[in-house]
VOLUMKOL-420343 format. One record per residue (C-alpha): residue in one letter; residue number from 1; x, y, z. Coordinates in Angstrom, 1 decimal, decimal comma. Each point is the difference from the previous one (the first is absolute). Example, Ala and Ser with C-alpha at 12.3 -4.5 7.8 and 13.67 -1.06 7.14 Angstrom:
2
R  rest   nr    east   north      up
R     a    1    12,3    -4,5     7,8
R     s    2     1,4     3,4    -0,7
//
This chain:
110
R  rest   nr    east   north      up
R     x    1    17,9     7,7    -0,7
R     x    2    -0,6     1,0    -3,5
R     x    3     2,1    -1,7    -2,9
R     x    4     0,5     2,1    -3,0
R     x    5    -0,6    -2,3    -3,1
R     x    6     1,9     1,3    -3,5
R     x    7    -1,3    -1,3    -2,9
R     x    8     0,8     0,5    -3,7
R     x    9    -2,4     1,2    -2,4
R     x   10    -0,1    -3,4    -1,6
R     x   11    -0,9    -1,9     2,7
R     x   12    -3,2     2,6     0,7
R     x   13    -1,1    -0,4    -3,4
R     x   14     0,2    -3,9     0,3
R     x   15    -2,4     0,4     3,5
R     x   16    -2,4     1,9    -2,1
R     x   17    -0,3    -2,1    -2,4
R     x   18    -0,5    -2,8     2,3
R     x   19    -2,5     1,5     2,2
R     x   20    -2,2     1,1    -3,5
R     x   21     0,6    -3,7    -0,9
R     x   22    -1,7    -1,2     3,3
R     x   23    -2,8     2,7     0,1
R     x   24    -0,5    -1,0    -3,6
R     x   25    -0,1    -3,5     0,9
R     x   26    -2,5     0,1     2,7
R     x   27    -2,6     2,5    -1,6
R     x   28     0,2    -2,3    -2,8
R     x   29    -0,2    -3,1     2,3
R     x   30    -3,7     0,6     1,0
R     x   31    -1,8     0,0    -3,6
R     x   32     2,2    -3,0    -1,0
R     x   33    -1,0    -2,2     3,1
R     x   34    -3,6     1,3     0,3
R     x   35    -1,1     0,6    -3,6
R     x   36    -3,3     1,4     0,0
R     x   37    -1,3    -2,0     3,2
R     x   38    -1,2     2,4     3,0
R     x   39     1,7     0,3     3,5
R     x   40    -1,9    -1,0     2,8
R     x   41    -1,9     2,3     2,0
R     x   42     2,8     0,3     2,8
R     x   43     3,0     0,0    -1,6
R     x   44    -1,4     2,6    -2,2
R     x   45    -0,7     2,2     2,8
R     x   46     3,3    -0,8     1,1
R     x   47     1,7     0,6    -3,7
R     x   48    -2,2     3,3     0,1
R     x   49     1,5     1,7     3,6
R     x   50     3,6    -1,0    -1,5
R     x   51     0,8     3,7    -1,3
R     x   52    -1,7     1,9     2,1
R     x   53     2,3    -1,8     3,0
R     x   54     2,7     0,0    -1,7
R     x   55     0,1     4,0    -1,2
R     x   56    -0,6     0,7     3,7
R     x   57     3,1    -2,0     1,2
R     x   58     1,5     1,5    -2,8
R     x   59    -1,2     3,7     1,3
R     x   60     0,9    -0,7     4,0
R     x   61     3,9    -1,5    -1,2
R     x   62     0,4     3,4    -1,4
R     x   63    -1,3     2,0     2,1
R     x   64     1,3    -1,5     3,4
R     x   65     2,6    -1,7    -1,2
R     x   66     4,0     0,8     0,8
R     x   67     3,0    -1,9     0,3
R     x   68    -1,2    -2,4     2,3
R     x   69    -1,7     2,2     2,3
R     x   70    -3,4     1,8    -0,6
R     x   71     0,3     4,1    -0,8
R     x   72    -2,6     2,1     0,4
R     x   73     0,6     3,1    -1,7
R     x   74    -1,7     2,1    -2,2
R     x   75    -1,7    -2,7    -2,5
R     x   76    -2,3    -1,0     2,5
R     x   77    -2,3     3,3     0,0
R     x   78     0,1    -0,1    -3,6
R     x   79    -1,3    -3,8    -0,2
R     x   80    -2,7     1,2     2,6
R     x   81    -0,9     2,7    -2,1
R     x   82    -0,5    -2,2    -3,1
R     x   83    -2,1    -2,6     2,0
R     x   84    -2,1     2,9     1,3
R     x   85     0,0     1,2    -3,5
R     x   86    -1,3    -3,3    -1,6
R     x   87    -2,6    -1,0     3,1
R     x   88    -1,4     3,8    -0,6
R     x   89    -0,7    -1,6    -4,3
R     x   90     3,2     2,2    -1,6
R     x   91     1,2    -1,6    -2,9
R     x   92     3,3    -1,9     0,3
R     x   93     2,3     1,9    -1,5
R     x   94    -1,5     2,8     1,5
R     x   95     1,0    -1,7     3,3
R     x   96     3,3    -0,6    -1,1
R     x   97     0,7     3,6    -0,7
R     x   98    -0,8     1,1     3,3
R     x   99     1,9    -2,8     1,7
R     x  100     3,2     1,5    -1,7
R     x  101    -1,4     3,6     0,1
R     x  102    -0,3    -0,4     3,9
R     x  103     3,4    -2,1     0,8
R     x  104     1,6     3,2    -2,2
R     x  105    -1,0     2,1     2,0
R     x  106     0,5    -2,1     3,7
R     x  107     3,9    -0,1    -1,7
R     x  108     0,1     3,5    -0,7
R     x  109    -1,1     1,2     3,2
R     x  110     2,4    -2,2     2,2
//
């Protein structure tokens, strides 16, 4: 069952703020506590496979994801496309043009 939520424009604003608050907080949180001493060895490997995990969670939400199920439609060829694209050494926005160029045209044609 989905609940529909209304929410003033205030109240938005005041989440906003909130979450830049946080994100502020926590990027700033690292150079405070560490100062100029280095990370170790692991947990800089770890630090370092943070984004690229996180932007590809970030990529299969949006492309799979519904309302609580998991849709397959015409995203998916385009994302393919795009990580074709980028394994074959096109640059990224490159890729990203043809991921929307090729979802277009999957949309148009059904």
């Amino acid at each position: 069952m989905i609940v529909a939520l209304s929410s003033s424009p205030t109240e938005v604003w005041v989440v906003v703020a909130a979450v830049a608050l946080g994100t502020f907080v926590f990027k700033a949180a690292g150079p405070v506590f560490l100062g100029r001493r280095e990370l170790p060895g692991r947990t800089d490997a770890v630090v370092a496979l943070i984004a690229p995990v996180m932007l590809t969670a970030l990529v299969v939400v949006q492309t799979f994801g519904g309302h609580e199920e998991i849709v397959v439609d015409a995203r998916v060829p385009g994302v393919a496309a795009a990580a074709v694209a980028l394994w074959r050494g096109v640059p990224i926005v490159a890729a990203m043009a043809i991921a929307a160029l090729v979802t277009g045209l999957l949309r148009l044609a059904f």
